[in-house]
Structures are given as structure tokens and as C-alpha cells.
C-alpha positions in Angstrom: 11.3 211.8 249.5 12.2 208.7 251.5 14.0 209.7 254.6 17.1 207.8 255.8 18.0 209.8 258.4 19.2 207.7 261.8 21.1 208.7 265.0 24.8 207.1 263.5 24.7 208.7 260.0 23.4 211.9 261.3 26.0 211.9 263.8 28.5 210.9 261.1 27.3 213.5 258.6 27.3 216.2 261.2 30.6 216.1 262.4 32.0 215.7 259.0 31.9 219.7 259.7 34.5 219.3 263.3 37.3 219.7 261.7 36.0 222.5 259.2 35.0 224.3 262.2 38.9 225.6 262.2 37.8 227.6 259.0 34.4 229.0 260.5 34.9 230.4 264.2 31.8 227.9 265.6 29.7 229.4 268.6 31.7 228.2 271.8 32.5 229.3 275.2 35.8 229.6 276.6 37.7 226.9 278.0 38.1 227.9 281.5 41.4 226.4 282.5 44.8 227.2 284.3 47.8 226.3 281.8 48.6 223.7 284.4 45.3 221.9 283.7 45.5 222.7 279.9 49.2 221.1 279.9 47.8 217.7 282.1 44.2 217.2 279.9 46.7 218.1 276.5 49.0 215.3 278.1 45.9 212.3 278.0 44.4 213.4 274.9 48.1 212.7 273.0 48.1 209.8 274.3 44.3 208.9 273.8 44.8 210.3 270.0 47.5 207.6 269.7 45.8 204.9 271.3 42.5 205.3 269.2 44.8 205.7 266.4 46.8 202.2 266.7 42.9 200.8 267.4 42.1 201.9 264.2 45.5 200.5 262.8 44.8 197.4 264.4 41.5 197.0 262.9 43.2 197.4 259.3 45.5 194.9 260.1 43.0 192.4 261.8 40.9 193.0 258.4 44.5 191.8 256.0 45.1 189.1 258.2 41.8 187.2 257.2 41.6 186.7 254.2 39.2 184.1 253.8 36.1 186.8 255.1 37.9 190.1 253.7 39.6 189.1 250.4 43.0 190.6 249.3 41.8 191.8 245.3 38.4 192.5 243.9 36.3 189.9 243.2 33.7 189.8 240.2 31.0 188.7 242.3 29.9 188.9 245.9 30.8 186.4 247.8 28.4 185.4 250.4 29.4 185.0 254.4 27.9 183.1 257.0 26.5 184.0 260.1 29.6 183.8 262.1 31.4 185.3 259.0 29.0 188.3 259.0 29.0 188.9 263.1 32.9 189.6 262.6 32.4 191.3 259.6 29.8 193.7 261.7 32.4 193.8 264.8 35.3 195.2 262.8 32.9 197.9 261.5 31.4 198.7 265.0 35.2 198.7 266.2 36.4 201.4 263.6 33.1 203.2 263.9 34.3 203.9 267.6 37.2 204.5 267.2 36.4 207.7 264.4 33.5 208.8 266.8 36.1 209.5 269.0 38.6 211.2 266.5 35.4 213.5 265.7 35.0 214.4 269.7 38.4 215.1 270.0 39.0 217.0 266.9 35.7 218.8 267.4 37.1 220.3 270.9 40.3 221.0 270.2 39.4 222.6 266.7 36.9 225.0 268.8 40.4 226.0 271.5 42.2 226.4 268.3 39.5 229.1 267.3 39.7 230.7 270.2 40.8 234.3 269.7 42.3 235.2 273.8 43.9 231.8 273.2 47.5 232.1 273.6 49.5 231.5 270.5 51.3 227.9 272.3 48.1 227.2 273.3 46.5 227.1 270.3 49.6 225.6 267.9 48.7 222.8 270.6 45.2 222.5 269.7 46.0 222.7 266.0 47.9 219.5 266.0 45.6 217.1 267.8 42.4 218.4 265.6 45.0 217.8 262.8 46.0 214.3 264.0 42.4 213.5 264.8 41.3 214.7 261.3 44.1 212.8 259.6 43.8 209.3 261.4 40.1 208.7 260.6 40.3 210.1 257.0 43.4 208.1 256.5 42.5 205.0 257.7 38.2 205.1 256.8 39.6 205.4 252.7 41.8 202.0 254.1 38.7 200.4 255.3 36.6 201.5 252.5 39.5 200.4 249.8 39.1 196.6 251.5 35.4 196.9 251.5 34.2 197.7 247.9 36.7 194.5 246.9 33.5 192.1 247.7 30.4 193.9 246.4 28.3 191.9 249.2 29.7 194.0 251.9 28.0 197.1 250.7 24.7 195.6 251.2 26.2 193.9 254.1 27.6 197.2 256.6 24.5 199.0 255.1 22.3 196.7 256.9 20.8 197.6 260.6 22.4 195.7 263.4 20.2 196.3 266.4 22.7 194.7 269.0 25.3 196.4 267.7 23.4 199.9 267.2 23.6 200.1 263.2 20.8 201.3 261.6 20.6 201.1 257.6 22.3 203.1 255.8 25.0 203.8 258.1 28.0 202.7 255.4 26.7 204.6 252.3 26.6 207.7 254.4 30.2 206.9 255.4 31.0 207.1 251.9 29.9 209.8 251.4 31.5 211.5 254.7 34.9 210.6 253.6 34.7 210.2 249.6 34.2 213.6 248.7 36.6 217.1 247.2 35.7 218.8 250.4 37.1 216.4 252.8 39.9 215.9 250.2 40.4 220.3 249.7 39.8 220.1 254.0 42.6 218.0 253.3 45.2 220.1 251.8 44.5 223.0 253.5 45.3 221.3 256.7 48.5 220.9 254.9 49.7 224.3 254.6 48.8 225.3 258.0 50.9 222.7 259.6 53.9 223.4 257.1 53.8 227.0 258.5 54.4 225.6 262.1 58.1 225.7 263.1 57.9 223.6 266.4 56.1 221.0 264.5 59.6 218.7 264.7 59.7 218.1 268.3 55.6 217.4 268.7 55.3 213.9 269.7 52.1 213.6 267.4 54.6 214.6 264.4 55.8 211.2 263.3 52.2 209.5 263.6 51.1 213.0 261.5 53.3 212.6 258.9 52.6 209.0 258.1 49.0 209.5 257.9 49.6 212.4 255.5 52.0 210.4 253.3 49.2 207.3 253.3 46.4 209.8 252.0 48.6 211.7 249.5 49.5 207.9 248.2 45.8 206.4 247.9 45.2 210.2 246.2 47.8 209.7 243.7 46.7 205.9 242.8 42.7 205.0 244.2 41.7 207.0 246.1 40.5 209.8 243.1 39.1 206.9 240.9 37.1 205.4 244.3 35.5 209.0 244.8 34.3 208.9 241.7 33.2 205.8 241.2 31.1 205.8 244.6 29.7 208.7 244.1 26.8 207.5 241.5 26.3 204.5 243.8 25.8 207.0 247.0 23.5 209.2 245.2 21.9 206.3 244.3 21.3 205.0 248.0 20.2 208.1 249.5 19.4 211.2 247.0 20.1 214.1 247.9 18.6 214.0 251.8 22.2 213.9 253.1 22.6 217.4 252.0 19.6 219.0 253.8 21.3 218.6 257.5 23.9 219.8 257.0 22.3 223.0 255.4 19.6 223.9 257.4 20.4 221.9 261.0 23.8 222.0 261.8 24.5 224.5 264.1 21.7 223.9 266.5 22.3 220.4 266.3 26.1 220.6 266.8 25.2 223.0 269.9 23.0 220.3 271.6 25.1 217.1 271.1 27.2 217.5 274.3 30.5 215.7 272.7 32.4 216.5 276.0 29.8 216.9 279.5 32.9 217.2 281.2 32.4 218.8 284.5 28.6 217.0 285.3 27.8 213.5 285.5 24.2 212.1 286.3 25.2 210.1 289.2 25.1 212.5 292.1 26.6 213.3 295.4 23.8 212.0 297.2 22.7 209.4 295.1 27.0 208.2 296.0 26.6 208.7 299.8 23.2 206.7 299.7 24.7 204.0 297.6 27.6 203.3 299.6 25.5 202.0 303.1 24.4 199.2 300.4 27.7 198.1 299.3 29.9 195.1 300.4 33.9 194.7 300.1 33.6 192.6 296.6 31.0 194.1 294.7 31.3 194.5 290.9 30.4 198.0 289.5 29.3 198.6 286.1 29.5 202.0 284.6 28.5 203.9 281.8 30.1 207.3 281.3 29.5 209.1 277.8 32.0 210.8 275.1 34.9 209.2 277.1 38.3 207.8 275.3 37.7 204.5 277.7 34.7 203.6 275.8 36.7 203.2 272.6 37.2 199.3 271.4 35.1 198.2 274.5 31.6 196.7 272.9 28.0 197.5 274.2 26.8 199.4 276.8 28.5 199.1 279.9 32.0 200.4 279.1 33.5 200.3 282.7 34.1 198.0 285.4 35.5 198.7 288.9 35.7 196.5 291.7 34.5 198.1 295.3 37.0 197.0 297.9 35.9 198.9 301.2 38.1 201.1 303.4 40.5 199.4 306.0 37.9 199.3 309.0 35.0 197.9 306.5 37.6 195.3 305.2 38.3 194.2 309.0 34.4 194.3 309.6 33.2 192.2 306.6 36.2 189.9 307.0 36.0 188.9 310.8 34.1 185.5 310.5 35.9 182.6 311.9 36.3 180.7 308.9 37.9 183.9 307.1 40.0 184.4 309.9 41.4 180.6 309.7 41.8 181.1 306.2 43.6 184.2 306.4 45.6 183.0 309.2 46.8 180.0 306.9 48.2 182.2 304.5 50.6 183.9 306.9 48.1 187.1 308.3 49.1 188.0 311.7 45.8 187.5 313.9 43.8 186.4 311.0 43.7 189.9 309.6 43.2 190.6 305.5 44.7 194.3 306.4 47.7 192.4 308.2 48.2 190.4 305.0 47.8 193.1 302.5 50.1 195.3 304.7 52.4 192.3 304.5 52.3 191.3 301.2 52.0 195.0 299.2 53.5 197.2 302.0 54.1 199.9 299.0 50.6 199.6 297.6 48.9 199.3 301.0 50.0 202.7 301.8 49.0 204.0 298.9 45.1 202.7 299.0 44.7 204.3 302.4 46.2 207.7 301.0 43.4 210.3 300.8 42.4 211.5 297.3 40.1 214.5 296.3 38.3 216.2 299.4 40.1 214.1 301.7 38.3 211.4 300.4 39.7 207.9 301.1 39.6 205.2 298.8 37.4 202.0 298.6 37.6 201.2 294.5 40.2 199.3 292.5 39.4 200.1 289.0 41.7 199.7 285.7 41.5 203.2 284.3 43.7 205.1 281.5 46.4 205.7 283.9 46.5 202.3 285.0 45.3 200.0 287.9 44.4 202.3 291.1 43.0 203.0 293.6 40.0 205.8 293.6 37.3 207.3 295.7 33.8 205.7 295.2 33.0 209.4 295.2 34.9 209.8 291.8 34.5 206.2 290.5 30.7 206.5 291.0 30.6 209.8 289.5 29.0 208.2 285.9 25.8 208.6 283.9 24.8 205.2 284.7 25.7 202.9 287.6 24.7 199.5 288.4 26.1 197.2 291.4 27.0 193.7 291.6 27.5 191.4 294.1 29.2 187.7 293.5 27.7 184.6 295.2 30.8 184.1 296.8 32.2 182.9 300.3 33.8 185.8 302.0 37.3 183.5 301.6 36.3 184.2 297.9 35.9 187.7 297.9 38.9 188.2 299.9 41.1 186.1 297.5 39.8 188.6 295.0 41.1 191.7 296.9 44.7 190.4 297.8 44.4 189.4 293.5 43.4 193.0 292.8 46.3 194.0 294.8 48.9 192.3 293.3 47.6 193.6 290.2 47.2 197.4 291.5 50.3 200.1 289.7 49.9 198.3 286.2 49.5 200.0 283.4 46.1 199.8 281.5 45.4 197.5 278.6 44.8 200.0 275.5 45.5 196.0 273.2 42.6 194.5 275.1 44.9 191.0 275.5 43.6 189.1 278.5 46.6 186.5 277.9 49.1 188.9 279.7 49.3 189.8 282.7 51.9 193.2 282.5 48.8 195.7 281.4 44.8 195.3 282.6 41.8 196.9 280.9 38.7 197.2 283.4 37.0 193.9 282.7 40.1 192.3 283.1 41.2 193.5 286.4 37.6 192.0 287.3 37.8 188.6 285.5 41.5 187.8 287.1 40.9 189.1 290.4 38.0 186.4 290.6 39.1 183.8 287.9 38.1 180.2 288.8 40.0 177.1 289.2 40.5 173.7 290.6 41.5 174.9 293.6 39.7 178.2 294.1 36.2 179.2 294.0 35.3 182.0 291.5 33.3 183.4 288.7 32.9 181.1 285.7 33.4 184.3 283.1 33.0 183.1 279.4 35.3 185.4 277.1 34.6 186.0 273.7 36.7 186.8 270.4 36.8 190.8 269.4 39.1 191.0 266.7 41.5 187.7 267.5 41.6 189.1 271.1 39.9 186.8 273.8 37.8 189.2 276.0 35.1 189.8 278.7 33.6 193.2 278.5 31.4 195.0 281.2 28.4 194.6 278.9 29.3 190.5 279.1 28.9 190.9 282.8 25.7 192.3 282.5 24.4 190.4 279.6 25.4 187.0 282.1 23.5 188.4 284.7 20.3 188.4 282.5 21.2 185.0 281.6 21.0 183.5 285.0 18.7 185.4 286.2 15.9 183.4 288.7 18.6 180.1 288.6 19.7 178.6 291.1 23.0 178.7 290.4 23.1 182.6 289.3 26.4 183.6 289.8 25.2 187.4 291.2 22.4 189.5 292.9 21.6 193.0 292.2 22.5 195.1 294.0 21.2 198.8 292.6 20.6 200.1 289.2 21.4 204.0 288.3 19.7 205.1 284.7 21.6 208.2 283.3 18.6 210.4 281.8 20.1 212.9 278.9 16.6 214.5 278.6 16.5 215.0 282.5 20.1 215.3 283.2 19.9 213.0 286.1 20.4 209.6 287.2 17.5 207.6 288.0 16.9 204.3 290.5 15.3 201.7 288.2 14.5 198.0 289.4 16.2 194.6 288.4 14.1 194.5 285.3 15.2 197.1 283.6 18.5 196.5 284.2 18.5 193.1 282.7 17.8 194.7 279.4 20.3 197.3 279.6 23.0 195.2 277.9 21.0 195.5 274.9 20.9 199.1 274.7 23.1 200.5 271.5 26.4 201.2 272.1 25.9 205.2 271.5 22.4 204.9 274.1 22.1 208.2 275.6 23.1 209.9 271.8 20.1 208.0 271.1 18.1 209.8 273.3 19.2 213.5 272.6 18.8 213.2 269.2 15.0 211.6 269.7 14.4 214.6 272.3 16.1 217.1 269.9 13.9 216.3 266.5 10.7 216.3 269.1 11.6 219.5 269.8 11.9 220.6 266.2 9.2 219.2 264.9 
């Protein structure tokens, strides 16, 4: 029997069963936290729920608002795309890929805290309606996507096709199909229903409007496609892949589901240590790039690298780094007292001066300026570093350069963060942004020449850009950065490993979902 089987569908296929978990109790610890903590964490998943959930919107709308590549009825034949055509074509998928990846993580740990027999009853109605939410905003909008697909019969061979630099391998839209066009997603379905009718305090949850759209949407496309669609694409997705979807699911599900870590939580690869040694290599101005997995701030963010921080030293490494003469005159000219970059932040951002000398966690002070979900802040290196992969940066910049950049990322510091991705405004930053603004080139100011690119009708940089550029101009004269340090997270040895400057040129390349990549290789090794 051919096999099919590949990291993305078996991922997809497997946590088909998250949300079904709230049926069968699954094997899970407690959740060790103070109602305090539960309240806070329960507070940015809502949140993240509804931000993955307008991504996925968003990518429904991006898909009716270009006609010309996704066409409005069904057309008789397939019409064939051309190579740009196709590369948007395989963005939008990645994009809504990510975005239900994440709807399965979330639903998966909140359907286990639903289960959860010492739960308290609040606790758990609490749980019940994010797994719900999460459950109904992939379902709702994957039958969209699929509905908009199957009108040009070329896009079936088209998202079935593997995409290296994007992390598709083939197969990877049949076995959506079949995730979503089934009767036990549609019976999951319903009896998701009647548990949340029973609910009395369901009228003041704030996920209760976006709920009851989504359930309104499905119970629509039931009532006109969406029965016809599951029937039609079934003998098409038996067709592509037998029965070997089933066998997984069977036989494998359990241990599988036990070693996919969907939320690490509490350890990171980067250690302590390897933070402390870092920081002695660091300058005021350097560029980190981070890669933390199974977190909402990867969502919508292509490649790799997902995170971007800028390291801005403490107040005595800023007066240090800072104290050549020509800074100094420079400073001076723009109305520092003594030539001083702290006497002109103090100045300038007396507010959000105070606050970036303000210690954090274990009296820790802060040194990074980083766009993260609760804005543009200010953060310990000790808890910005904290990721499964790390890799530093530094711009080849004057010092009057880098210190523009700082006084930039000040101004910007207290916004909110960016969950459209718009680089045209300035009221909200995503990561990448807070780095591409905070050095932005122009006539009359040296900076980096970043090059964005189109993600959906949104002009972007990601952190993955950065790196990619880097590889680029590598060994040029005219290279716009030197490397700095390189931190490989390690799934199979749960650490964080030093690697050289040639291996980190090739990290951009890495599939989006890398280190899932490597579990599930280590995991059927073990098995076999």
C-alpha cells in the first residue's frame, strides 16, 4: 500500500481528535495553576482565539477580493496560474494552515482543562468555550476555503503539491478534506451544540458573539453545500489516499498525541547560562532573531524565524557604547545635555524612560525592546532570550546609527502590537516592524535597506526576511550585518545548541513547523 504519510497531514489528521478529546477523558496531568494565573493565561488566549480567528477571516476575504486567481463560480475546466499566481495561491494556504494549527493547540489544551474532573465547575465552563470557539472557527472557515477551492479543479492538484520552502509536502489538501468533510466532524458538530445551549452564562462570554456566527455560517453551508460537498469529495479522497488515513488514527493516536508537546510551556532550550554567556557578546543595537514553538505569535508570520527583538543595553552600557566624540556631537546637536543618549531619552520619553529602567522578573533589569502580544515593551534579555532558537545580529552601522534606532524604538515603545501585519501605520507594530522602522533608511539618515514583500495585500518584512538577507549578502562587501551567535533548539535533545555561521545561513529555509519536523522523525524511529 503506497504510503502518504508526512509530518502536516499527520499532524492534521491527528488532532482532528482535540476537540473529541472532550468526549474521551485523554491521559493528562493537571494544570497546576492559581485562579489568578488561570484568569491572566484565560485573558490572552480570548484574545489570541480572536485574533487567529479574524486571520483566518481575513484570509477568506483576501481569497474573494481576487478574483482573477480565485474565481467567484465553478468553472468547467482548470484554469492554469502562473508562477506568481501559484506562490500566492500557496501563501494563502500556508496562512490558513497556521492559523487552524493553532485553533488545534488551543482547543486541544483547553478541551483536556475541560476534562478535568477536580476542575472547578467556572473553571471548566471557561475551558468549554474556547475549545468550542477554537473548534468552530477552523471548521467554519476550512469548509469556506474548501467551497472557493474545488471552484477551479487545478487547485486540487495545485495545494496537493509539496512546497519545500513553504513546508508542504503532497498530499497535504486531500487529507484536509478529509479532516473536515466528514459525519464525525459534522455529529462533533452538533454535539458541541447542545452542550453550549445548556450553559446559562454563555450571554455575557465575550467569545459568544464570534461563537454564534460561526455556528450560524456551518448550519448555513449544512443546509445548502456543505452536505452535497462531503459527498461528492469523498470518492475523490478515497481515491487520493485509500484507506491509510484511517490506520493513525487507530492504532497511533494516543502515543503520538502524548509526544507532540502542543504547549512546552514552562521549558525553553535556550538556557540560563547559555543567556548570561551570550550577553558579554552583545552590543546596544543588535537584532535578535527567535524561534519559540506552539506560540500564538507565530501565527500569520511566514518561515522560520517568527520573532524579532531589538537589544538595547542597560543605562550604563548605553552611556559606555555611546561615549565616542562624534556620538557625543551628534547627540549634543539634538538637544542632549553633555552629549548623553540617556540625557536625551530621559528628555524626550521621561514616562517610558522610567519605565525601561524598572526591574522585571528576579529583579532583572531590562535591555530588549521587542513588539510582543501585549505590545511594544521593554523585557529582560533573560526572558526575551528564553526561546528554542536564538540567533544575533549586528548592523553595519555608525554608532550615530544605532542610536537613532534606540531613541526610534522609543518613540515607538507602549504601542499596541500589530495582530493586521500593516507596516503602513504607525498606531500598532508587529516585531519585524518595530525593527524595520527603528532603522528605516533615507536621504538623510543611514539605515538598513530592508526589502518588504506582499503577504496577503499587506507589505511586510518578517524575521525569516532578515535572515534570508543575511544569507544573501553574505561574504559582500557591502553586507549589511555580521553574526553575531547562532542557538539551534534541539527537540530530540531538549537543548539549545551553539552552531557556526554556516548553518545559520540555511536556517531560513527550514519549514515553518521545523522542530515538529523533528519529533515526529525521532518518534517513528523509535517505533519502528
Amino acid at each position: 500500500m503506497k504510503k502518504l504519510w508526512n509530518f502536516n497531514i499527520l499532524k492534521f489528521v491527528l488532532s482532528s481528535t482535540a476537540v473529541l478529546m472532550l468526549a474521551v477523558p485523554p491521559p493528562c496531568q493537571a494544570v497546576n495553576a492559581t485562579n489568578t494565573a488561570f484568569a491572566k493565561r484565560l485573558s490572552i488566549d480570548i484574545r489570541a482565539i480572536q485574533a487567529s480567528r479574524q486571520g483566518l477571516k481575513t484570509t477568506l476575504e483576501y481569497i474573494d477580493a481576487h478574483p482573477d486567481i480565485f474565481p467567484p463560480t465553478k468553472l468547467k475546466d482548470g484554469r492554469l496560474l502562473n508562477r506568481e499566481e501559484r506562490l500566492i495561491v500557496w501563501q494563502t494556504w500556508q496562512t490558513l494552515l497556521d492559523h487552524v494549527l493553532f485553533c488545534d493547540a488551543l482547543g486541544q489544551e483547553y478541551s483536556e482543562i475541560y476534562m478535568l474532573a477536580e476542575e472547578e465547575e467556572k473553571k471548566k465552563e471557561s475551558a468549554f468555550f474556547i475549545a468550542l470557539a477554537s473548534f468552530l472557527a477552523e471548521y467554519r472557515f476550512a469548509l469556506d476555503f474548501i467551497e472557493r477551492m474545488e471552484r477551479n479543479p487545478a487547485m486540487h492538484v495545485m495545494l496537493n503539491e509539496a512546497v519545500p520552502e513553504l513546508g508542504l509536502e503532497q498530499g497535504t489538501y486531500a487529507l484536509f478534506k478529509f479532516r473536515f468533510l466528514n459525519a464525525l466532524r459534522g455529529a462533533e458538530f452538533a454535539r458541541l451544540n447542545i452542550v453550549y445551549k445548556n450553559y446559562a452564562d454563555k450571554e455575557n462570554h465575550p467569545l459568544k458573539s464570534m461563537i454564534d456566527e460561526d455556528n450560524r455560517a456551518i448550519w448555513q453551508a449544512g443546509q445548502g453545500k456543505g452536505p452535497t460537498m462531503t459527498v461528492v469529495n469523498a470518492v475523490r479522497i478515497v481515491k487520493d489516499l485509500g484507506f491509510t488515513a484511517w490506520f493513525p488514527v487507530q492504532k497511533n493516536v494516543s502515543k503520538l498525541m502524548g509526544n507532540i508537546k502542543v504547549w512546552r510551556l514552562e521549558k525553553t532550550f535556550v538556557s540560563p547560562e547559555q543567556i548570561k554567556k551570550l550577553q558579554k557578546k552583545l552590543q546596544p543595537g543588535d537584532i535578535l532573531l527567535q524561534r519559540r514553538e506552539w506560540y500564538a505569535s507565530n501565527i500569520g508570520i511566514p518561515g522560520f524565524w517568527a520573532h524579532a527583538a531589538l537589544y538595547i543595553g542597560g543605562p550604563e552600557e548605553r552611556e559606555q557604547f555611546f561615549s565616542d566624540p562624534l556620538v557625543v556631537e551628534w547627540l549634543a546637536a539634538q538637544g542632549s545635555e553633555g552629549g548623553s543618549l540617556e540625557s536625551l531619552l530621559r528628555k524626550r520619553y521621561p514616562d517610558k524612560y522610567k519605565l525601561s529602567k524598572a526591574p522585571r522578573e528576579d529583579h532583572h533589569r531590562p535591555r530588549v525592546l521587542e513588539a510582543i502580544g501585549e505590545g511594544v515593551s521593554f523585557t529582560t534579555l533573560e526572558h526575551s532570550a528564553a526561546a528554542d532558537s536564538l540567533a544575533v545580529l549586528r548592523p553595519r552601522l555608525s554608532k550615530n546609527a544605532k542610536a537613532q534606532a534606540i531613541i526610534r524604538a522609543f518613540h515607538y515603545s507602549g504601542r499596541p502590537y500589530d495582530f493586521n501585519f500593516d507596516f503602513q501605520t504607525d498606531s500598532e507594530l508587529v516585531c519585524s516592524e518595530l525593527i524595520y522602522k527603528a532603522y528605516e533608511k533615507s536621504d538623510s539618515h543611514e539605515g538598513l535597506s530592508l526589502a518588504t514583500k506582499e503577504v496577503l495585500g499587506r507589505k511586510i518584512i518578517s524575521p525569516n526576511d532578515i535572515a534570508q538577507l543575511f544569507d544573501q549578502e553574505y561574504g559582500q562587501e557591502k553586507r549589511q550585518f555580521e553574526f553575531i551567535a547562532f542557538l539551534d533548539g534541539d527537540e530530540g535533545e531538549h537543548q539549545a545548541v551553539e552552531k557556526d555561521v554556516e548553518t545559520f545561513r540555511t536556517s531560513w529555509k527550514r519549514p515553518k513547523w521545523h522542530i515538529l519536523t523533528q519529533e515526529l522523525k525521532d518518534i517513528s524511529l523509535r517505533n519502528k
